[in-house]
C-alpha positions, 0 to 999 in steps of 0.5 A: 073963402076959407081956402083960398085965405089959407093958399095966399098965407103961402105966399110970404114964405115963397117969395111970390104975390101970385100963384098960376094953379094948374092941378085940375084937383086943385082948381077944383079945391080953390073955386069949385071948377070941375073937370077930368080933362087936363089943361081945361083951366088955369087959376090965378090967385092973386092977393085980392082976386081969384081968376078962373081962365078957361075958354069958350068950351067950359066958359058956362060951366065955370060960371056954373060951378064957381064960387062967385063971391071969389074967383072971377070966370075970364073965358080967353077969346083964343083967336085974339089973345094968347094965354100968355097976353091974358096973364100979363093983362091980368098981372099988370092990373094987380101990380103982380111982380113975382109969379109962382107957377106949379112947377109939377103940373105944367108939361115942360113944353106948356111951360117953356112955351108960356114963359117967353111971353110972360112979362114978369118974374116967374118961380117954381113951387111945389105942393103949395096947395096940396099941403092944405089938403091934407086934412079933410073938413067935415064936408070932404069926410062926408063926401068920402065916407059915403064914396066908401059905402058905394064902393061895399055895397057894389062889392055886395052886389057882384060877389053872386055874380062871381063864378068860374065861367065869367071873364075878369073884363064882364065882371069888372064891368058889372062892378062899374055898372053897380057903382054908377047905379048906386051913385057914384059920379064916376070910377075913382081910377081903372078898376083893377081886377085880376085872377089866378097867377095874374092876381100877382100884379097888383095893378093887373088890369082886367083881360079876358081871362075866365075865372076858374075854380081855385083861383085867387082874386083880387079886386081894387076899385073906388067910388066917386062923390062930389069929387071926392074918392074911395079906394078899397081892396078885397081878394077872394078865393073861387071855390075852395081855398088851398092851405097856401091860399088861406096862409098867405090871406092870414099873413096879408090880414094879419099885417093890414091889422097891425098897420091900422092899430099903428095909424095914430095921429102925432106918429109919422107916416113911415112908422105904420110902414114900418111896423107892416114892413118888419112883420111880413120880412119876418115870415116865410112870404117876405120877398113877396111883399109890396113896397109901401103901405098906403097913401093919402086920398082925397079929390085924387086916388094917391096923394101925399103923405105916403105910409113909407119909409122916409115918410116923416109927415105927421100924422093929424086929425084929418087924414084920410090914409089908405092901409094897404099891406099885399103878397104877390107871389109870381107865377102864383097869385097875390093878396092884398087887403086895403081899407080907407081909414079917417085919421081922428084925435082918438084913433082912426075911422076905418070907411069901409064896412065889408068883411075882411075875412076870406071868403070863398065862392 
């Protein structure tokens, strides 16, 4: 209920008596309604009423999932009214004049097609909901705190695993396989596994390529738990590890250390970025670096605020940031080190516990 009176206390300042919510992530953070599918549901918030408008495909599970003291479950009879005719019939009972719509989430075409039925005023706003949040409560903390044990403790169990011979893809999957045994719901995003000269691709997908001895590897994947994400890197060497391999590994560690000591609630976002982004400009490696340092996460993998350049977010007890500093070398190989860190009123909690040194295997 909490949220919910947070999301109206924004309709004043922007001008509006209602808001449509299309986000699914957001949905789910107004009335407990989840789903990975896009355009399952719709939420009409309204000064006094929350409506949940699905169809007959997720008309039970809505009622399952919602929070019933809250938002009403409307499933649309899409045979004898169209979604439009269903906003409106819910509008005209709660005397809405000014309809605020997410102008992010809807697809153009969704939109334009839903608009000319419309018989009220419609505005576009953006972030409306994804300000609130922003800061974790306790429970969401939780949720990812203990996404993040998942995720070290699937890493544990696949590093015996690893040794020239075995394809990025059988690995990968390995990893998967021990993050649902372990208890996650799910893959926080495609698991991002890449060896040798293609660990240079920060979001290198993982291919047949066999592991060999010397190669660089990086592996960035997450856990799931009630929706909530965790999102950790760790880069390895197979065998034993160049001069070049372990510089470049002390640079990106050192780096990804000076970004955590710069994360401190009251700072903008683009300072931790900053300070990284001078650091590695300085060495012999900076023209390799990546853009950026890290990002919020939550019930999605990225969201806003960014640790960028121009980022002027204040930094509050909270937060949940990513640290995320690499080098990718083309033709070569790349490293990238990332943590999940709790943004707190004395410094920060660091959610991952699995080691950072190099490791070889």
């Amino acid at each position: 209920m909490k949220r919910i009176q947070q999301a109206r206390k924004q309709f004043f300042p922007q001008g509006i008596d209602g808001l449509l919510v299309a986000s699914m992530a957001n949905i789910r953070y107004l009335s407990g309604f989840a789903s990975e599918e896009r355009n399952v549901a719709l939420l009409l918030l309204t000064q006094d009423k929350q409506y949940l408008i699905t169809d007959y495909r997720f008309g039970e599970q809505a009622e399952e999932q919602c929070h019933s003291t809250t938002t009403d479950v409307v499933v649309r009879d899409r045979a004898r009214e169209s979604l439009g005719q269903l906003i409106n019939r819910i509008a005209s009972n709660e005397n809405l004049k000014r309809l605020g719509f997410e102008q992010h989430h809807f697809m153009h075409g969704q939109w334009l097609a839903l608009e000319q039925e419309l018989t009220m005023e419609t505005k576009p706003v953006a972030d409306v909901i994804e300000r609130l949040r922003r800061i974790k409560d306790s429970a969401e903390q939780n949720d990812i705190r203990e996404a993040a044990r998942i995720g070290d403790q699937a890493l544990e169990l696949l590093l015996p695993k690893l040794r020239p011979g075995v394809t990025e893809r059988e690995a990968a999957l390995m990893l998967e396989s021990s993050l649902m045994q372990l208890g996650s719901e799910g893959l926080a995003f495609p698991t991002i596994f890449a060896s040798g000269p293609r660990s240079a691709r920060p979001h290198g997908m993982p291919s047949k390529r066999i592991l060999q001895s010397g190669d660089l590897l990086t592996i960035d994947f997450g856990a799931v738990v009630n929706g909530y994400r965790s999102d950790m890197t760790r880069s390895f060497v197979i065998g034993r590890a160049s001069a070049q391999q372990r510089e470049v590994y002390a640079l990106v560690q050192e780096a990804q250390q000076l970004g955590l000591d710069a994360v401190i609630s009251g700072t903008t976002c683009s300072e931790p970025a900053d300070i990284v982004s001078r650091f590695l400009c300085d060495s012999p490696y900076g023209r390799f670096a990546g853009d950026g340092l890290g990002h919020a996460l939550g019930l999605e993998t990225h969201e806003k605020p960014y640790f960028a350049a121009g980022d002027d977010t204040v930094l509050e007890p909270g937060f949940v940031m990513t640290v995320e500093p690499g080098i990718y070398i083309p033709g070569w190989g790349g490293v990238r080190i990332e943590d999940d860190v709790l943004v707190t009123a004395s410094g920060i909690e660091v959610l991952n516990s699995f080691p950072k040194e190099l490791i070889e295997l």
